[in-house]
C-alpha positions, 0 to 999 in steps of 0.5 A, spaced: 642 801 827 639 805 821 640 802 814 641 807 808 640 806 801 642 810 796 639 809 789 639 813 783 633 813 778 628 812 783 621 816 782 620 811 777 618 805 774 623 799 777 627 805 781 620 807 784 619 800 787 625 798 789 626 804 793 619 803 796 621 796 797 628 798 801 622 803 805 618 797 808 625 793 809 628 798 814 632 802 810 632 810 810 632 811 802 635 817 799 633 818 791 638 821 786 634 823 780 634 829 776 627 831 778 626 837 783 621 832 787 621 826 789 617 820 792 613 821 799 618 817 805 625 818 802 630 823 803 631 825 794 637 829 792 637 833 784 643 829 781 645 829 775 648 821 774 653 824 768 657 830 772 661 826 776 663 832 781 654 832 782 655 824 784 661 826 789 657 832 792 651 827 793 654 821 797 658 826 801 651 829 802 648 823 804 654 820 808 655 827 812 647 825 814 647 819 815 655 817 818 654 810 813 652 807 807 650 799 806 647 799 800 649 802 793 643 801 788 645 804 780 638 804 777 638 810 772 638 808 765 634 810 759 633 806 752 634 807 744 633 804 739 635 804 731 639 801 726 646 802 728 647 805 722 643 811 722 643 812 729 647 819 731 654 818 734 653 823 740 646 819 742 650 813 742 654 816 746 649 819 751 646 811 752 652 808 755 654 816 758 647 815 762 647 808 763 655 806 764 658 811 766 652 814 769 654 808 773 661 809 774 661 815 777 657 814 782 660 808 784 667 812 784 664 816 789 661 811 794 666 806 793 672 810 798 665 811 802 664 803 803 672 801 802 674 805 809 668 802 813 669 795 811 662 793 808 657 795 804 653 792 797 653 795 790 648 793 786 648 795 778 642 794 774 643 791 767 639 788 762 637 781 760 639 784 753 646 785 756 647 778 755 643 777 749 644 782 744 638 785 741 639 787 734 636 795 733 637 796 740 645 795 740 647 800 743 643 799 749 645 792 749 652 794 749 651 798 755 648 793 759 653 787 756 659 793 759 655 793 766 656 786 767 663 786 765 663 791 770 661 789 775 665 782 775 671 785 774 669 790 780 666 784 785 674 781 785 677 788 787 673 790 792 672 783 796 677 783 801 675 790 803 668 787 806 664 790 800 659 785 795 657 788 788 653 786 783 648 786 777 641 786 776 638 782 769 630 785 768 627 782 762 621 785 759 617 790 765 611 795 765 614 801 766 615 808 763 621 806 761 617 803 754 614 810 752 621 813 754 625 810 749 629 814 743 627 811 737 631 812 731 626 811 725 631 813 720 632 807 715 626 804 715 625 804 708 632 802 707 632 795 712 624 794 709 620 796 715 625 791 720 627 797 725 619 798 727 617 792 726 623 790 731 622 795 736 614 794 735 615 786 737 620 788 743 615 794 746 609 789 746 612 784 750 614 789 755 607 793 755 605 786 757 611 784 762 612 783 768 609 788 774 615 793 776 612 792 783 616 784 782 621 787 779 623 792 785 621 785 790 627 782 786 631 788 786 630 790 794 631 782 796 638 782 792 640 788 795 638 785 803 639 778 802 645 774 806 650 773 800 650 775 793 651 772 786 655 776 782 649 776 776 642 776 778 636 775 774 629 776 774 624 771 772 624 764 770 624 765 763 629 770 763 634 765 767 632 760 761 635 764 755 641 766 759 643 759 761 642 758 753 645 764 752 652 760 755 650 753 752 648 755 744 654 756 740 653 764 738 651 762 730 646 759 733 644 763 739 644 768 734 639 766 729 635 766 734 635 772 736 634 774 728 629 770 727 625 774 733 627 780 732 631 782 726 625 779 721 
């Protein structure tokens, strides 16, 4: 029987491979983004992730066609960057508006969807700045680090239902995402040049990272495989710092990250 996938910010970076990824795996993928257009192969629905009633008519869409849902994949999320100081409350806001609750909505929709036909898998995508914060990004971090709460707590209160849910931690990928971020140079002067410098480390590392097309693989195998982890995250050297991250008293994580990225 047909496969379907939802995901939402897929006409590109991760979200663009990750739905090509669920095309070649068998899935018929339906792509929710703002943009009029979407990607060759996909149905794409225009979907605004923070106007909840936009994310009811879109499932409802999707379920009207398609009779079923298998796989939920929140992928939609946008970065900033600043010293939280200085950084206007109303784009804080939008930050955890688009990448928490953009989230929330959609699941609020699809969840009743997947509960009353006894199966499905909720997929979020997190950061691996959600398990180790990032100064001058802390916003961004904290709306990851909600995420994965989230979806721990989601995972127990829908399991005897037959649905799975769990997170995705991406570390530094080539994407758009890089160009994208809202950066928020105010302070500058006053931090002594540490907000670029940071936000300067932090976007060489993803201008050389890892390929969104492997991420997309990862993304796709989490959302397919036979069982899930409830936190998934992706390269070996990602899995490393977040198991220091639970080994390491949090003054000296801390540091560390300081030394890195707060310099």
């Amino acid at each position: 029987m047909e496969k379907i996938c939802v995901i939402t910010g897929g006409t590109s970076g991760i979200g663009k491979c990750t739905a090509e990824a669920m095309v070649k795996k068998g899935y018929t993928v339906y792509e929710l983004s703002r943009r009029e257009a979407g990607n060759p192969g996909m149905y794409h629905i225009p979907t605004d992730v923070t106007d909840p009633e936009a994310c009811q008519r879109a499932i409802d869409a999707v379920y009207s066609q398609a009779g079923r849902i298998d796989v939920m994949i929140n992928n939609a999320g946008f970065g900033i960057s600043g010293a939280i100081e200085f950084t206007p409350i109303e784009q804080a806001k939008r930050q955890l508006d688009v990448n928490f609750f953009g989230m929330v909505n959609m699941n609020h929709a699809v969840i009743p969807v997947m509960r009353k036909q006894g199966f499905g898998r909720i997929v979020n995508l997190s950061s691996v700045a959600g398990a180790i914060a990032i100064p001058f990004q802390a916003f961004y971090s904290a709306s990851k680090a909600a995420i994965n709460s989230y979806t721990m707590a989601l995972a127990n209160e829908i399991k005897p239902f037959g649905v799975e849910v769990c997170c995705v931690q991406p570390g530094d990928i080539q994407t758009g995402f890089t160009a994208a971020r809202q950066k928020i140079v105010i302070g500058d002067d006053i931090y002594s040049g540490r907000i670029s410098r940071s936000v300067a480390g932090m976007e060489k590392d993803e201008t050389t990272g890892m390929k969104p097309e492997q991420a997309g693989a990862f993304v796709c195998h989490v959302a397919t495989r036979k069982g899930v982890r409830p936190v998934n995250t992706i390269g070996l050297s990602y899995k490393f710092f977040c198991v220091l991250q639970k080994l390491l008293p949090a003054k000296t994580l801390n540091w560390l990250v300081g030394v890195v990225y707060a310099r």
